[in-house]
N, C-alpha and C positions, 0 to 999 in steps of 0.2 A: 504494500500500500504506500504510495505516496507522502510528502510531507501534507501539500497541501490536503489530500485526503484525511489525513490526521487530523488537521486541524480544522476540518468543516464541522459547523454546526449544523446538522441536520433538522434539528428544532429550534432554530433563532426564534422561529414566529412565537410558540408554545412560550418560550422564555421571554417576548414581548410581550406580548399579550395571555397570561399565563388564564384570567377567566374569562373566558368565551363566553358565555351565561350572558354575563352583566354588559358586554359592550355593546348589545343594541340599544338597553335599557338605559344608560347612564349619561344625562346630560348638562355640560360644561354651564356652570351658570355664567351670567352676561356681568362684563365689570361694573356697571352701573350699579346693581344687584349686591356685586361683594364690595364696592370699596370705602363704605363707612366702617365694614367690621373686620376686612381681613388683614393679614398679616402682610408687609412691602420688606423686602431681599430685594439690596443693591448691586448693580454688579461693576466693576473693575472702569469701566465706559462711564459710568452714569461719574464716578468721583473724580474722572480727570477732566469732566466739563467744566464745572467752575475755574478753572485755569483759563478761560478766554469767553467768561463773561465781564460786563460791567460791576461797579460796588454793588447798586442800586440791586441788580440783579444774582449780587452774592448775598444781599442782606435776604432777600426774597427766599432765595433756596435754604436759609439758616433759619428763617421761619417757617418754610414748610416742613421740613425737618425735623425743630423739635416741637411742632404740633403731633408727629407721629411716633416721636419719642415720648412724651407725656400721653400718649393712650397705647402705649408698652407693645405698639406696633412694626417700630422700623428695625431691621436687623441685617446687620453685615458679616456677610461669610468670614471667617478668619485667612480663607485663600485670596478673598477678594482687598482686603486688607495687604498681605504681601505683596500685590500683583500691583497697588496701587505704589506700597512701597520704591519696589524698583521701575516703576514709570513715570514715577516725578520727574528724575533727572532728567528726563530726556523732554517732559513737558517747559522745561525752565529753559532748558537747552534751546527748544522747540524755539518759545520765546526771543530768548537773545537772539540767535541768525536773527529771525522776523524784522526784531528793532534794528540790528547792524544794517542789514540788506537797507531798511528805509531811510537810518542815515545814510549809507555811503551814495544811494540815488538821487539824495538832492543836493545839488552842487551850486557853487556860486555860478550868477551871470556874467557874464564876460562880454558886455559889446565893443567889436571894435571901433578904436577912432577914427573919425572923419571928417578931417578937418573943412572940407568943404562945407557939413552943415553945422560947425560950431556959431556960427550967429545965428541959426534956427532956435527960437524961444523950447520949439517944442522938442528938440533934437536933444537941447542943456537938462530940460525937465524930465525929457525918458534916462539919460544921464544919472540925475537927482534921484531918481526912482528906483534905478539900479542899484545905487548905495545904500539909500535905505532896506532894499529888499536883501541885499550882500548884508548888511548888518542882523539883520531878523534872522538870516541863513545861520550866520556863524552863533546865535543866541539857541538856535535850536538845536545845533550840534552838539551845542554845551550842554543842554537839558540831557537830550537824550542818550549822551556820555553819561550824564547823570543815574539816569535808570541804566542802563547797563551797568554799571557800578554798581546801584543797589542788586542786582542781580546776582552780581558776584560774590556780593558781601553774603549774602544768603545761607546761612547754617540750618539750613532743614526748618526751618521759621516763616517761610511763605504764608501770605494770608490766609491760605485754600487748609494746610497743614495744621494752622493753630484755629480756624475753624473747626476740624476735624477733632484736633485734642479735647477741644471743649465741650463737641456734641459727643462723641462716641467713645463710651466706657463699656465695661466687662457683660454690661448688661443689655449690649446691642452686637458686640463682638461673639460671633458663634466658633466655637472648637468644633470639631469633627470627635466624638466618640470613638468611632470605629480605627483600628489600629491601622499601622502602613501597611504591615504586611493585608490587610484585611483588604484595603483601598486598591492596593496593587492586584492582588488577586481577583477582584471583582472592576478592577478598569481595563484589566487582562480581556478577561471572559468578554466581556462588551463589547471593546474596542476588537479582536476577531471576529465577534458576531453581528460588528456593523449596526451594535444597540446606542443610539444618540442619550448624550452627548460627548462631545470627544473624540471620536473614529474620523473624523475631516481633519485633525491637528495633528495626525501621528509624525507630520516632517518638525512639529515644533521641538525646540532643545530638549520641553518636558514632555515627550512624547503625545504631548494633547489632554493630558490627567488633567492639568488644571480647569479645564468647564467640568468636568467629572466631581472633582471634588468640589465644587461650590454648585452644584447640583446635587451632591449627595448631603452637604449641609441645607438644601432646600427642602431634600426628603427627613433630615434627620427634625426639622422643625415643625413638617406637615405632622409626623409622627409624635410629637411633641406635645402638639396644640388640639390638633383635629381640625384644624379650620381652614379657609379659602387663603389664598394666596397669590398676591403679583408680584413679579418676576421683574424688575426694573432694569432694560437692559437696552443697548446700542448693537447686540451682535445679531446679524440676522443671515449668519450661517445656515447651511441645511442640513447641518445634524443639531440644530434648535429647531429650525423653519421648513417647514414646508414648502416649497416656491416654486412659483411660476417664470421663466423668462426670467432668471436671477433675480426673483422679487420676491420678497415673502410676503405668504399667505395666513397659514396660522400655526401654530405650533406643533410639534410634530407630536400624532397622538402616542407612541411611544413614551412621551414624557407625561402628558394629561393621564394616561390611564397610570403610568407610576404613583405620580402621585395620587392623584385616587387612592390607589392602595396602601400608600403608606401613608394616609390621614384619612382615610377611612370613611370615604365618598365624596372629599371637599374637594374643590377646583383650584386647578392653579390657570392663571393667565400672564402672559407677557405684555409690557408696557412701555413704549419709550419714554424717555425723563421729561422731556414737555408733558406727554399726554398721563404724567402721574401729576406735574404742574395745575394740566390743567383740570385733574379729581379733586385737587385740596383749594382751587380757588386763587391759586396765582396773579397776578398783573398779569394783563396781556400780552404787553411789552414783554415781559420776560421772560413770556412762552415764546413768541416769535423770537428773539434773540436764540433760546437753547432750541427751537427747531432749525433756525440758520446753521449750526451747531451740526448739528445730528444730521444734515442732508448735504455736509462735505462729503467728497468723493474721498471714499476708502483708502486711498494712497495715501491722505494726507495723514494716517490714523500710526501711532507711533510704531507699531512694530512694522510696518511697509514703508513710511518715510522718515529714511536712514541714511547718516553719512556713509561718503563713497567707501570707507574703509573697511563698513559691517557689510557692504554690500553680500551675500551671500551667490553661490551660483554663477560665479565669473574670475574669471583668471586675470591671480595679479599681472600677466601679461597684458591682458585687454586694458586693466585700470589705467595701467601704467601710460600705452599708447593711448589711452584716450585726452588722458592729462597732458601729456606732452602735445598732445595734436590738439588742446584747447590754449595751450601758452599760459596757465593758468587764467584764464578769462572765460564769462558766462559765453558759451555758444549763441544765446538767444541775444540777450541787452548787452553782450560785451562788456560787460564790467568786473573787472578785479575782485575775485572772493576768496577767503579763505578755505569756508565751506564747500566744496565742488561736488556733487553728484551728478551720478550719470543716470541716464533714461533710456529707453531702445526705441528707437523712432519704430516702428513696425512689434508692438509686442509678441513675446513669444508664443504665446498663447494661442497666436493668430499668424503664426505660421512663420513670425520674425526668427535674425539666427544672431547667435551669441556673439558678434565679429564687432569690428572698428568700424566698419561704415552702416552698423545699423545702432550705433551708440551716440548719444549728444549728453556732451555736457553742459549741465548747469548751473544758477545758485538755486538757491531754496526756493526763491519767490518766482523765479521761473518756469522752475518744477512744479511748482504748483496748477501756476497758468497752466503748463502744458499740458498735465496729467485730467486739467479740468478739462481743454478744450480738444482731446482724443477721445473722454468721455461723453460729450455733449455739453458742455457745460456753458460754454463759451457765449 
């Protein structure tokens, strides 16, 4: 017998969906329904938004927050917690390029002289204009030296961070019960038998465990409580999602009928962080802001947009010639960056090939542009 033979599940379905009986019988209630009483699990996405909202719009999110901490509602996985850990840096990170790239773009004016319209009143006054606007230039350069320096100074002390210390304590923060060895053996079993969630991540460093285990911290609370539950999340994977035409539809019932079972008929639903905004009665503004948020193109999303260095899946060969064949300079705006990333003008995915002339270098804010307007965005 073969390996692969070995290793098939011949009963995935039976271990999906293990009571047949109930699944025609048992229906998902509608969030309208659960969300003055159910329980909200946050995921790893929803806690790096506030890093590119407004104040106005972080006070917002700290009241609707511990609205649902004062009705011993809101809980964060202890995975989601670590996850968020080590993806600050890279939102802070994220940050500074963004500020650099906009100062090194606005440069002083520069007109030449011409002596032929120096007794032009109007010629002396676009002149005048220029200095003043050359003065306001070099004042703003100064500022936003300014923040990048507070950037720098930054010891794990960011707004978003000591928000966090203040709202979430022992009593929102969830352990995982179940041992590693327990974890691993049962994200094993799954992740072969193509049971969600998880089995899409197996190229990640942690084999893809990590939606496992803060979905099994979902199960361990459904089991806990018995109650309904929303899922407040940015991932819409399809081993979460269901989807049409790379869109999601509803959640894959793999996971609804799980949970079913381990809380004992209540319903889970998934939710993005506006549309949990806008169940607790949010400002509008500040819904619109975190959906602007939430309907960036996936690239720009921290573990896809990455210095050229992490780049993964390309040879320091190609890096090297690409960088050399940029002269250190954006491909796109031509401008001088530290940061340099590369793009495949023709994706892989779509039949692109991994070479020097299907590669362009860029800076961040260009990358972005382009990554927008190959998607549609433009």
């Amino acid at each position: 017998m073969s390996n692969d033979k070995e290793k098939s599940n011949y009963f995935s379905h039976e271990d999906m969906y293990p009571d047949a009986d109930i699944l025609f019988q048992f229906k998902t209630k509608p969030i309208n329904e659960i969300k003055n009483e159910c329980l909200v699990v946050l995921d790893t996405n929803v806690l790096l938004i506030p890093y590119t909202v407004g104040s106005k719009s972080l006070d917002e999110i700290k009241n609707a927050f511990r609205r649902l901490i004062s009705q011993s509602r809101l809980f964060v996985p202890a995975q989601v917690v670590r996850e968020y850990i080590k993806n600050r840096p890279n939102k802070l990170s994220e940050l500074f390029q963004q500020i650099s790239d906009i100062k090194s773009k606005v440069t002083k004016l520069n007109t030449p002289r011409y002596p032929l319209f120096e007794s032009l009143p109007e010629y002396n006054e676009a002149l005048k204009k220029q200095e003043e606007i050359n003065t306001l230039i070099l004042q703003y350069h100064s500022e936003l030296g300014k923040v990048l320096d507070y950037i720098k100074s930054l010891n794990w002390d960011d707004h978003v961070s000591k928000l966090y210390s203040e709202l979430f304590t022992s009593d929102q923060i969830v352990n995982l019960v179940a041992t590693r060895e327990e974890c691993i053996k049962e994200f094993e079993f799954k992740s072969q038998s193509n049971i969600p969630p998880g089995f899409k991540d197996k190229g990640k460093p942690d084999g893809g465990i990590g939606d496992f285990l803060i979905w099994k911290t979902i199960l361990q609370l459904g089991a806990l409580y018995k109650k309904d539950l929303l899922f407040v999340t940015g991932d819409e994977k399809n081993d979460w999602y269901h989807q049409s035409m790379k869109q999601p539809l509803y959640p894959r019932y793999e996971l609804v009928d799980e949970y079913r079972r381990s809380a004992e008929g209540a319903t889970v639903r998934f939710i993005s962080f506006s549309g949990l905004l806008t169940l607790v009665g949010a400002n509008e503004n500040v819904i619109e802001e975190v959906q602007t948020i939430e309907s960036e193109p996936k690239s720009q999303q921290p573990e896809k947009y990455v210095n050229i260095g992490k780049i993964r899946n390309r040879s320091m060969l190609l890096r090297s010639q690409a960088l050399k064949k940029a002269n250190g300079q954006c491909q796109m705006c031509g401008i001088e960056y530290e940061y340099l990333e590369i793009s495949h003008v023709m994706p892989i995915s779509r039949g692109g090939e991994d070479t020097i002339d299907n590669v362009i270098v860029l800076c961040p804010n260009c990358h972005r542009s382009y990554d927008m307007e190959k998607l549609g965005h433009k």
